[in-house]
N, C-alpha and C positions, 0 to 999 in steps of 0.2 A: 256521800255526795256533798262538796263541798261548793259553796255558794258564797260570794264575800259583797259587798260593798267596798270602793275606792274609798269612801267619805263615809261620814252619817249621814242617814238621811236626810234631816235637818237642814244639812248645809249644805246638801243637795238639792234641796226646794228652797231654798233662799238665792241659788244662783243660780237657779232656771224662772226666779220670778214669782213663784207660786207661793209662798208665805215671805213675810222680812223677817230682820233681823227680831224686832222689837216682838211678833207670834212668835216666834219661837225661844225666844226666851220665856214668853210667856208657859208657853207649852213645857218647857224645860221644867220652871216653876213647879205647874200642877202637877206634873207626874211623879215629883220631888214627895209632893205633899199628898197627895190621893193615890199615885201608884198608877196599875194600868199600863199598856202600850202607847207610846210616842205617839203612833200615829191616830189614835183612838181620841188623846189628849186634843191632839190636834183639831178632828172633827168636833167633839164636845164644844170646843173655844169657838166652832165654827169660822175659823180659820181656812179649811176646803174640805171639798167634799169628799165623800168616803169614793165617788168614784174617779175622779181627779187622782185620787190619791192609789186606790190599784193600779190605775193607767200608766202614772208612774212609774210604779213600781213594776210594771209589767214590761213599759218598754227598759229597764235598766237593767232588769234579770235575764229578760226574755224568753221568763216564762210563761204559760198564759191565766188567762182569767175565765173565770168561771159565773155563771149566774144560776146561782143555786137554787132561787125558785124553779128552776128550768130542769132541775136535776131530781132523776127518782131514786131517791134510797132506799137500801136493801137493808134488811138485819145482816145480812151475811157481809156487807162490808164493812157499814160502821157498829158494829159488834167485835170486831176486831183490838179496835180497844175499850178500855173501860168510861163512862161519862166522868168518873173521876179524872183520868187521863185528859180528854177530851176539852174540862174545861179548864187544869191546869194549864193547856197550852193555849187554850182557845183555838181550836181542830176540831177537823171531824172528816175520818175516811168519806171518799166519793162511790171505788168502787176499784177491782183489781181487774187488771189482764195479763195472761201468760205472755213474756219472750222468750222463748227459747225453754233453757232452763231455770230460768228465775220469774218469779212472778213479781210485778209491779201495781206497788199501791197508791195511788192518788189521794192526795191531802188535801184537800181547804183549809188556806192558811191566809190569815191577816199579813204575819212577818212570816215570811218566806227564807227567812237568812238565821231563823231561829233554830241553830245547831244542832243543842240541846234536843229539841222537841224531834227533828230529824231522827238523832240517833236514835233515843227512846225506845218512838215509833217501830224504829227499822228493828231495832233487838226484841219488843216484845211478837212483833209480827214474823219477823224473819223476811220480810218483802223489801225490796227495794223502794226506795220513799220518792216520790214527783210531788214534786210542790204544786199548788193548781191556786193562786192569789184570788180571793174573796174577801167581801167586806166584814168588819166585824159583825156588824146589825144582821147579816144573813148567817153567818156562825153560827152567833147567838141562839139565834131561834130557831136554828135547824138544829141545835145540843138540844134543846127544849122541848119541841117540838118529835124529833124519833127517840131520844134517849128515855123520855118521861113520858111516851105515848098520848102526847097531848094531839090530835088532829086537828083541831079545832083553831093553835097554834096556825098564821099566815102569814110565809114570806115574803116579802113585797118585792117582785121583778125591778131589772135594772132598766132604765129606761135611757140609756147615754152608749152609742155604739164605741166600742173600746176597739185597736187592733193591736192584736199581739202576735210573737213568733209564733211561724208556723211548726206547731209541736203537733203531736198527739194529745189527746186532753180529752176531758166531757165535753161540755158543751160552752163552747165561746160568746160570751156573753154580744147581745146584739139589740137594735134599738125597737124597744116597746114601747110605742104611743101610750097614750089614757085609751086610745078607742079601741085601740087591739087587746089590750089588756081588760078591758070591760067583757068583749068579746069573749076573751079567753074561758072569763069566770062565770058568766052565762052560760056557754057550752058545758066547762066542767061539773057545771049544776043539773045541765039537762043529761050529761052519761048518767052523774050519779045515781039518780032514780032508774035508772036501766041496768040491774048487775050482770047479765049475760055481757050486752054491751060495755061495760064498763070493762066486764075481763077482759073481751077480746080485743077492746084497743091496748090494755098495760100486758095482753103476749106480744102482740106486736111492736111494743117500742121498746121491750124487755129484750126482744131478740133484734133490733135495729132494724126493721124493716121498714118502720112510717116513724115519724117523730111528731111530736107536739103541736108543730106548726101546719107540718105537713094531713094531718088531721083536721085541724082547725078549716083550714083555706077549701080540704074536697067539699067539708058541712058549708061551707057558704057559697060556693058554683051550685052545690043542689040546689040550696035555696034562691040560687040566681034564678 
């Protein structure tokens, strides 16, 4: 699956406006000297934001985006590769579905045009690879977080509504207040102390029948 850029992206975001001349050389600079992703450098200098900067890149690929707080992982997908893998690319499977006769695997990826990390992927898996753009800060902690069995480990939701092609994908990232998002984490506090409860809402969004939201919104009409 080949994926290209016309430009760097650099000079891509300097003639749409979003950094000058003068950031990005800076940013050139630091990654010279500290290493790391372009666009990572970028965010660090706070130069723009990590989601300005998917949105970007979402609409130039037209691939989509992902908000991976919003996303439940499985062993069974991201076990597929190793956390070695994982943070060499800074990746992390989403989650496979059968076409046909090939199965297709979903990646959360920072740089989406990252070749390398494509093939890799696709040889040790054998699945055909979708790129699905996330931020690095939610990579991060989602390696951390399933790879090292930390729980306790917390994604922070994206809160800036992004639109991207209309693909197949997980879940397209969408706009979260502070007061839904407070919402969210009060509820997810009252399933937990209920494990029956707790199972039967993750069979139902396991099998796509109710989603996240779609839960959230019946608990608060009852409590209307």
């Amino acid at each position: 699956m080949a994926i290209k850029l016309k430009k760097r992206l650099g000079e891509m975001l300097v003639e749409k406006g979003l950094i000058d001349q003068m950031q990005l050389q800076s940013a050139i600079g630091r990654q010279k000297q500290w290493g790391g992703r372009f666009g990572a450098n970028l965010v660090k200098l706070g130069y723009i934001s990590e989601i300005t900067l998917i949105k970007f890149l979402s609409n130039q690929l037209k691939l989509p985006c992902a908000d991976l707080a919003k996303i439940r992982f499985t062993p069974s997908a991201y076990s597929l590769i190793t956390m070695e893998v994982a943070k060499k690319y800074h990746i992390i499977p989403i989650e496979t579905r059968d076409d046909g006769s090939r199965k297709i695997l979903f990646l959360a990826m920072s740089e989406p045009t990252n070749m390398l990390a494509l093939d890799e992927v696709s040889f040790l898996t054998g699945m055909t690879i979708r790129p699905v753009i996330a931020t690095d800060s939610q990579i991060g902690k989602s390696i951390d977080k399933y790879y090292n069995n930390r729980d306790w480990v917390e994604i922070e939701p994206l809160s800036e509504k992004i639109t991207t092609a209309e693909e197949a994908s997980p879940e397209i990232i969408h706009e979260v207040t502070m007061k839904e998002k407070k919402a969210i984490q009060k509820k997810a506090k009252s399933v937990a102390k209920n494990p029956e409860l707790l199972a039967l809402v993750r069979v139902l969004v396991k099998k796509g029948l109710i989603t996240r939201d779609e839960y959230i919104k019946e608990i608060e009409q009852l409590k209307d």
